[in-house]
N, C-alpha and C positions, 0 to 999 in steps of 0.2 A: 435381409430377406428381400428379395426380388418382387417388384409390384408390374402386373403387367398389366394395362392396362385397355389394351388393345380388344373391341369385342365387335363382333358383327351382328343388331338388332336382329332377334327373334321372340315374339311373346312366351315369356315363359316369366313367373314371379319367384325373387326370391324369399326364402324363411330360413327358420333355423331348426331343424333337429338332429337328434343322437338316439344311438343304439350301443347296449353294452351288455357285454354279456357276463356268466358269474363261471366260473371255476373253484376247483377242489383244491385243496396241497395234501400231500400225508409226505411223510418225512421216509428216507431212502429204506429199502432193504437190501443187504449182502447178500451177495451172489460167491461161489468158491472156486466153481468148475471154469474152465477156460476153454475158448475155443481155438479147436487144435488141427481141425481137418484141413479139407483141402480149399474151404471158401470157409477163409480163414479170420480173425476178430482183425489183424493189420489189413488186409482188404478189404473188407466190410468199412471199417474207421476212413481208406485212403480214398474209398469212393465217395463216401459220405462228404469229406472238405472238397473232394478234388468234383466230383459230377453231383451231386445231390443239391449242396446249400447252391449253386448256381441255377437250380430249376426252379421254373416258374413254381410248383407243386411246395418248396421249401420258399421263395418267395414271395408269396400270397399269401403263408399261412400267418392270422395274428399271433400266436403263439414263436412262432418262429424264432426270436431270442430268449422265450423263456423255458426251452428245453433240451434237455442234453441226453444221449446215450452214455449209461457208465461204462466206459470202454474198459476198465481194467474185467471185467467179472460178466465174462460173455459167455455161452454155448451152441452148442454144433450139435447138429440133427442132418442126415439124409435121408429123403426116401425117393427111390429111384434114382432118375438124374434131378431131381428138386434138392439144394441143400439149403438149409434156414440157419441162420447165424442171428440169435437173439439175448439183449441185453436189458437191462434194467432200464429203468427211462425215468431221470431225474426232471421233477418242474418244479418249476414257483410257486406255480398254482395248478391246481389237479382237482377235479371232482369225480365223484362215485357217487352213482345212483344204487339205493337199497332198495329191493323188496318192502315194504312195512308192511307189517304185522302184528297183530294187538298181542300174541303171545312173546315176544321182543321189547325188553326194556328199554329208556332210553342208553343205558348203559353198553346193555349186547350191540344196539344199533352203530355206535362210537365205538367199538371193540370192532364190530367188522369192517368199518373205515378203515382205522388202524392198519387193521390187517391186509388190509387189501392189498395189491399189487399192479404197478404199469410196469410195462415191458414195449423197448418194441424191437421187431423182428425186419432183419433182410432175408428176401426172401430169391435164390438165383434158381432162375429155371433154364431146361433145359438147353434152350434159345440161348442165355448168356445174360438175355435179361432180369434186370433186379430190379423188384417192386419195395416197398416201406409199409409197415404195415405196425399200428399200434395197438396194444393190449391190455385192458383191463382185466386183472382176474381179482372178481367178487365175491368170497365163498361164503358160505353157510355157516350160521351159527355153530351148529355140533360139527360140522368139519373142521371150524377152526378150532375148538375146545380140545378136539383129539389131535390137532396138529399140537398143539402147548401154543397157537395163537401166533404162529411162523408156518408159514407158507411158501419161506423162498424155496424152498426144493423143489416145487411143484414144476415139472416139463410137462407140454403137451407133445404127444407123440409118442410119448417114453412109454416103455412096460411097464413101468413104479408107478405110472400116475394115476393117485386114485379121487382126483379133485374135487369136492362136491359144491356147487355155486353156480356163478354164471362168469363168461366168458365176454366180453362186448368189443370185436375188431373194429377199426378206425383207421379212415384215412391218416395221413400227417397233417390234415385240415381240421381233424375234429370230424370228418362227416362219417356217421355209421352206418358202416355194411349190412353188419349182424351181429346178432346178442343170443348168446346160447344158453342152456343151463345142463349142466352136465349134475351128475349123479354115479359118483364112483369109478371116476375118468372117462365113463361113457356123454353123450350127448344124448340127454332124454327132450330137449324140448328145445325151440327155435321160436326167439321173441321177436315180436315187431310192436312201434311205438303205434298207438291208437291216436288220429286226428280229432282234436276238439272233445276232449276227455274229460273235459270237468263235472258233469255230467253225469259219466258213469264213473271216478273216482265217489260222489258223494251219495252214487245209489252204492257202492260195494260197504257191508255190511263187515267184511273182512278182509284181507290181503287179496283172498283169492275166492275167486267165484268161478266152479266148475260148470261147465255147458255138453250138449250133449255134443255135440261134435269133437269132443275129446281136447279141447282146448282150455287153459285158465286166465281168468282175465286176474291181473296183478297188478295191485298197486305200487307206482315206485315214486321214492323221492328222494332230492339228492342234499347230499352234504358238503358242507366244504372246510378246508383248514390252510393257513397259508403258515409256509416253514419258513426262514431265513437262512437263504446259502450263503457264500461265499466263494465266488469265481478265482480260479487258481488255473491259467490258462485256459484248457479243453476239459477241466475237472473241476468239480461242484462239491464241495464241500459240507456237508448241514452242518449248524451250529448247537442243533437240540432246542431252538428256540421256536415252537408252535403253538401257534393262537388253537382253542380246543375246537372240535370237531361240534360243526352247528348246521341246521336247515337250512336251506336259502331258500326255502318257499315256492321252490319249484315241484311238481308233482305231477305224475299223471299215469294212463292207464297201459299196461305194455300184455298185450295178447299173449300166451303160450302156447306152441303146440306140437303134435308130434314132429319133428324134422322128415326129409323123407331124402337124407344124406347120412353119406358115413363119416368116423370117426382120422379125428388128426392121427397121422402115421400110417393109416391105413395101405395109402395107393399116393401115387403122385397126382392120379383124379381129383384126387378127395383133397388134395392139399390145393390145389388149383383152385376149386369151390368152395372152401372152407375160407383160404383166405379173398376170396374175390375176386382171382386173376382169371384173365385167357389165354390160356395155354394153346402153344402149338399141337397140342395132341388132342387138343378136345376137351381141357380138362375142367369141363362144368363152372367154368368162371362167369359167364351169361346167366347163369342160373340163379345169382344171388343177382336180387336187386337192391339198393341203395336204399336204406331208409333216410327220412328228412338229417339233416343237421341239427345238431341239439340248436334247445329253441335261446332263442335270443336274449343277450345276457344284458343290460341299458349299464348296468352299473360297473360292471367290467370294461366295456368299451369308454365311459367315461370316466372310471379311472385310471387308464392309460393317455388316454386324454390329456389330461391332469398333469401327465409327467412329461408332456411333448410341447417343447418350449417355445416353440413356430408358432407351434397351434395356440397359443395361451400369449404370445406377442399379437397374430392374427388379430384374436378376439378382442385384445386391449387397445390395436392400433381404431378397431370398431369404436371401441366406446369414446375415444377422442374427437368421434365425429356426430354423436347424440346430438349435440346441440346445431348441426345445420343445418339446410332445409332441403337436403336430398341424402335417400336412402346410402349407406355403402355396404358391399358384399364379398365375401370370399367364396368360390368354389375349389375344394382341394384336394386333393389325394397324398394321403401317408406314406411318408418315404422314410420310414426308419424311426427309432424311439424317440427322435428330439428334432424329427424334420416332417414337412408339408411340402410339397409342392402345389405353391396355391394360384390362382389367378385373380385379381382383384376387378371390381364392376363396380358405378358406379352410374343413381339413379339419375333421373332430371329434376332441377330444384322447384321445389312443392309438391314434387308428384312420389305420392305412397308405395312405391314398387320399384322395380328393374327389370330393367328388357337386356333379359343376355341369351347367347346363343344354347339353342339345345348341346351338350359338349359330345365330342366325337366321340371321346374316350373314357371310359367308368369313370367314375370320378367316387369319392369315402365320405362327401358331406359338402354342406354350404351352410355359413353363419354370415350374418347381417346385421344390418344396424334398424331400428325405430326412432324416429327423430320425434320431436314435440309437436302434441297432435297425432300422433298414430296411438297403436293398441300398446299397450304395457304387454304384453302376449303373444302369442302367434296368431296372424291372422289369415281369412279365409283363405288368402295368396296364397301364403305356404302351405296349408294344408292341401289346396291345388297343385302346387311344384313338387311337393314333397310323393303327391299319388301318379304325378306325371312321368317323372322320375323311374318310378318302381313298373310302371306301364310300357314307361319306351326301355327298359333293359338298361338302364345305364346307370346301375349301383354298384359299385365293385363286390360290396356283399350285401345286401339286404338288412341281413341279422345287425348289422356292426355300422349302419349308416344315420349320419351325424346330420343336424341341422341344427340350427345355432341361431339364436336370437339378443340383441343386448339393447336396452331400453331407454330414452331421457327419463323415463322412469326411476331407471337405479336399478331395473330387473335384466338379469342373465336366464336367460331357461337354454336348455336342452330337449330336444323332440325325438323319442326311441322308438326304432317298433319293435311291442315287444310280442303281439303275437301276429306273426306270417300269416296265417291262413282267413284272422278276423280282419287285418288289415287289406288284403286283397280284396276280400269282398267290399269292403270299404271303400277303395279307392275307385273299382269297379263300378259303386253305388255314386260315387262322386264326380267320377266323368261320364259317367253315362246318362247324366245330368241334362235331359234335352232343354228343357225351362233354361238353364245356361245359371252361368254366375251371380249374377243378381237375386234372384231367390234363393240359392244357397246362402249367400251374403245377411239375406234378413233371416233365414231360419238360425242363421248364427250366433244375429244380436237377438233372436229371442229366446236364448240360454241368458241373454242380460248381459252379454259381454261388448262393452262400447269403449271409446275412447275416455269418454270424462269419468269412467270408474275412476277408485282407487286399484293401484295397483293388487292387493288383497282379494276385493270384489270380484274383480275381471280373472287373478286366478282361479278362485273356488268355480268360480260358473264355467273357466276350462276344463276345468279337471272332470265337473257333470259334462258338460257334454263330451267328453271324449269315452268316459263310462256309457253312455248312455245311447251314444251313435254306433258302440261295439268297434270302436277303431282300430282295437288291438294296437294303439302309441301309450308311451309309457312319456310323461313328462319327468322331467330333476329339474333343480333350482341350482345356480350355483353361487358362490360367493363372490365376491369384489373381485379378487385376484385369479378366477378361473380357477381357482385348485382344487376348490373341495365340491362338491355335488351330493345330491339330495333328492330321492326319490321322493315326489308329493302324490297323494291322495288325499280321498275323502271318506271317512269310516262312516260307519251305519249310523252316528250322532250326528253327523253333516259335520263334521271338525276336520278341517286341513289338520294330513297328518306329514312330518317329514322324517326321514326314513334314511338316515346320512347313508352312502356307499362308503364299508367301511374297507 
């Protein structure tokens, strides 16, 4: 591992946090039909290795080795000059978000995980160009019951299809377009996720709350399961081996309402703006706007982490340097499941901080050291770096960005954000700080967070004020060896709770 040492002084502090996120698994469904037209299942496959994983859009994505198209069990649709060549879509991990509803047992809940289905679709338009486009289809309790709880037949497009559920497209990022809900293969309603929804999930009474604008507010929360494959070249195997279908504790409020589009198959319009594209003919791809990105997963991101062997040498070559009397630091950006590309800084001896340069280039995260005599914790520094950070644009992803702390203490923590829109305001609230750092500094230590705590001490009083100031940051703890992590809280008994990422 390459140490570079070379930095040009610029104020800025380092610290250490993390963001992770959570995902779904469900285990594969068979597909029978094969695609046979003219944008064909071997072209669709030969652009995928040959122009696709070379793009930035399949390069950026975190998911990106852990998802495969089932190439043998694909289908062909045109409409117009649009043809869509779409397949099954194997992962690791996969989440679905439900509707909940007090009339839905935990049982039917786990029955329509199950059930559910990813797919994703290439999409070539008339132009010649081909977009990626991914699919959840979510259906309905009594749709699945009359299906016999198999829904791989279900096409969009198709005359047969009579799907009743909801629909969610997706970039290959993860980031969502749109979320439909259909009703007898028609599209009766067009979801959008509600900002800052906690709120109105704990005033809704039931799933859904009808208003008079012809709209349902609906509660959704998601689940996850992870399967064990087996990589067999460009083919994914499952083993039948699935952990069962559980809450991750994420929930929130997703608006309903009448769409004021037409249905897939209709027009080559309609397939433009249904999947999100802009077509040379006009074809209403402007029309859909983006909703946010699912929200930020701390423990998914830090259990990839976990497995990235740079980043876990990184952090351990840190803690050999606890005992001396200047900070040391990595900033780094993820280069693949077992590499970093990091750059190393290194503080001035006695002094509590690092002066490195603001970086030119996004960068995935920054971990550092605490020598003897600093915080067992992250301190005000990093909570400054970490909002400075997110202010000048220079996170590769927000959702997934890391900061890392390692203590003479004997304490590892992790720093997430786990919600975007609390933390913005936050960091806003933070630099916009005219009084300047030193009175942030004392409103800090008077949460009780000092140096001659015990380490214990100094976390519980993090953990209130990080509740308390609405930071939207998610702390974990981690173990000796960087492998395992721990999401920490304080429950309504004031009792540190730890909460393994399993």
């Amino acid at each position: 591992m390459t140490k570079n040492k070379n930095y040009k002084p610029l104020a800025l502090w380092i610290f250490g946090i993390m963001s992770i996120t959570l995902t779904f698994i469900a285990c594969r469904k068979n597909f029978t039909e094969s695609a046979i037209d003219i944008f064909s299942q071997s072209e669709a496959k030969e652009w995928y290795y040959g122009t696709f994983k070379k793009s930035p859009e399949w390069q950026q994505s975190n998911e990106k080795g852990e998802k495969l198209p089932d190439w043998k069990n694909g289908t062909y649709r045109r409409v117009g000059n649009m043809e869509i060549v779409e397949f099954p879509l194997m992962k690791e991990r996969k989440s679905y978000s439900i509707p909940s509803a007090s009339k839905l047992s935990s049982s039917e809940i786990r029955k329509i995980a199950d059930g559910s289905l990813s797919r994703i679709a290439f999409i070539r338009a008339s132009n010649s160009e081909i977009v990626v486009r991914e699919l959840d289809y979510i259906p309905d309790i009594d749709f699945l019951k009359v299906k016999g709880y198999d829904i791989s037949d279900i096409r969009l497009g198709s005359k047969e299809n009579n799907f009743s559920g909801r629909v969610i497209t997706k970039k290959w990022d993860g980031t969502i377009l749109s979320t439909r809900k259909f009703e007898n293969g028609k599209i009766t309603k067009s979801g959008k996720r509600i900002n800052n929804a906690n709120f109105n999930i704990k005033s809704l009474s039931s799933a859904t709350t009808n208003n008079s604008g012809g709209c349902a507010m609906v509660e959704i929360k998601e689940y996850e399961r992870t399967c064990t494959e087996v990589h067999r070249g460009d083919v994914w195997i499952p083993t039948g081996e699935c952990t069962p279908w559980e809450p991750t504790g994420n929930s929130w409020v997703e608006e309903q309402c009448s769409p004021s589009e037409c249905d897939y198959g209709s027009s080559e319009e309609c397939e433009c703006q249904l999947f999100g594209m802009g077509c040379d003919d006009g074809g209403g791809g402007d029309e859909v706007g983006e909703e946010p990105p699912p929200p930020p997963n701390p423990c998914k991101t830090a259990k990839k982490l976990a497995k990235n062997t740079e980043f876990k040498d990184a952090f351990d070559a840190l803690k050999s340097v606890v005992d001396a009397k200047a900070e040391g630091g990595y900033s780094f950006k993820v280069n693949g499941e077992t590499v970093i590309d990091e750059t190393y800084f290194q503080g001035k001896a006695g002094f509590g901080g690092i002066d490195i340069p603001l970086p030119d280039e996004k960068i995935d995260g920054i971990i550092h050291s605490h020598f003897e005599g600093l915080l067992s914790v992250f301190s005000p520094d990093d909570l400054f770096t970490i909002s400075r950070l997110y202010k000048e644009g220079k996170m590769v992803n927000p959702s997934t960005f890391t900061i890392g702390v390692v203590t003479n203490q004997g304490t590892q923590y992790l720093l997430m954000i786990e919600d975007l829109n609390k933390f913005g305001e936050y960091s806003s609230t933070l630099l916009g700080n005219n009084k300047g750092y030193d009175q942030y500094s004392s409103i800090y230590k008077g949460f009780g967070i000092r140096e001659t705590n015990s380490s214990e001490v100094n976390e519980k009083a993090f953990l209130h004020y990080l509740e308390l100031t609405n930071s939207g940051l998610k702390l974990l703890k981690g173990d000796a060896t960087f492998s395992n992590w721990s999401r920490r809280s304080v429950d309504e008994n004031d009792v540190v709770v730890d909460n393994p990422c399993k």
